[in-house]
N, C-alpha and C positions, 0 to 999 in steps of 0.2 A: 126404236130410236138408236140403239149400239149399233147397229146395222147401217145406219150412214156417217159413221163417225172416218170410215177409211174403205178404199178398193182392197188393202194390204195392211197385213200389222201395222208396219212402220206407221201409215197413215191415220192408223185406227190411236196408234200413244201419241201420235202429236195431237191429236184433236179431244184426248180427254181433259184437260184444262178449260176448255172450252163447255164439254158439258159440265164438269163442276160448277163452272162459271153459271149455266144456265140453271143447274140445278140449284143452285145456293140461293136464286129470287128467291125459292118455295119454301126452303128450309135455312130460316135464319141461321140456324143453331151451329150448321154441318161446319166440320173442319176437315174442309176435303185434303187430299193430299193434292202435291205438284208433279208433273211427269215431263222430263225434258228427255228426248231422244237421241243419238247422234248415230251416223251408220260409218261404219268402220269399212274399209277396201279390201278387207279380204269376206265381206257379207255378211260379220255377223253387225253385232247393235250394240251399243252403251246407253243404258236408262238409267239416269240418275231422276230419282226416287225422295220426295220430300216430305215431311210430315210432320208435324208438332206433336203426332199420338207418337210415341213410343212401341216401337216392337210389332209393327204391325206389318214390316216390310216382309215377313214370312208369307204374308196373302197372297203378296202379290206374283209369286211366280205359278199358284193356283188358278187365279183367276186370269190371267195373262196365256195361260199352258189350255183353257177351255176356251178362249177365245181364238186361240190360234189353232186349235182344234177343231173347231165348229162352227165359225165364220171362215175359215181360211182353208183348212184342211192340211195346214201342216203339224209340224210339233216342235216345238220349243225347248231348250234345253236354256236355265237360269242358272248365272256362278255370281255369287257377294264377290267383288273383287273391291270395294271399297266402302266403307263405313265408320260414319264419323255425327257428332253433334258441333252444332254451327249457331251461331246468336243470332235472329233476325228479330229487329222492331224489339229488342228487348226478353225475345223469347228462344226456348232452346229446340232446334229443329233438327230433326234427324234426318240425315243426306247419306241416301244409300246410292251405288254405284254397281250394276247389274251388266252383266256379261251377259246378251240373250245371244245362242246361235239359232237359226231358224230352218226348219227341215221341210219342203223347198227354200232357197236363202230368199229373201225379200220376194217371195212370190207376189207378182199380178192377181193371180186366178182367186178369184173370190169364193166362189162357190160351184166346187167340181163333185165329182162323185167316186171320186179315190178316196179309200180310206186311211188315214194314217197311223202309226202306233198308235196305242191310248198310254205310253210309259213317259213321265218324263221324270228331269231331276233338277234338285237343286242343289247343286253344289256349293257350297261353302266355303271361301278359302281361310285355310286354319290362321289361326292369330286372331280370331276374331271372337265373341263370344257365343257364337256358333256355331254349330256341328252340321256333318253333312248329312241328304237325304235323301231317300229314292223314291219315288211315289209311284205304285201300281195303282190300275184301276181294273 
């Protein structure tokens, strides 16, 4: 099912709203996150990032770095450039703001047989209550 969400990252974050969407008939309970995308002219991407759980924005440059890993074949590099708490419907929502570069930039190629590093990072920008990271695999 991940696997037709996009040709291309980009397409693969626009279309996960969509499977939350689909996934939330089965599981009442789920409090999925929001994912809006924007591509910026010099290639890389803005993900703002929403959630009402707290602190979990840390995942997501994990599961995002293996998906562009392994559906895509490039690699992903994640910087927090924005983070903040926001009131919707009464509730406190955490709206994070993600600097992704993409290594091919918004590649086409779905599934080629180049390998790409397995390193990537998440960067942190300081002023934030977070520190930076470097994730080897």
């Amino acid at each position: 099912m991940l696997r037709t969400l996009g040709g291309n990252l980009y397409e693969f974050i626009e279309n996960l709203d969509a499977l939350h969407s689909y996934l939330s008939l089965s599981y009442k309970e789920m409090n999925a996150p929001s994912f809006r995308v924007e591509r910026n002219s010099d290639g890389t991407m803005l993900l703002h990032y929403y959630s009402v759980r707290q602190g979990l924005c840390h995942i997501v440059p994990g599961i995002l770095g293996a998906v562009a890993r392994d559906f895509f074949k490039s690699q992903i590099r994640m910087e927090i450039i924005n983070q903040k708490e926001e009131v919707e419907r009464s509730r406190m929502k955490e709206h994070v703001v993600f600097l992704v570069t993409q290594e091919p930039v918004f590649s086409t190629r779905t599934r080629s047989n180049s390998k790409p590093s397995t390193t990537k990072q998440c960067n942190v920008v300081p002023g934030t209550r977070h520190h930076k990271e470097s994730i080897n695999k």
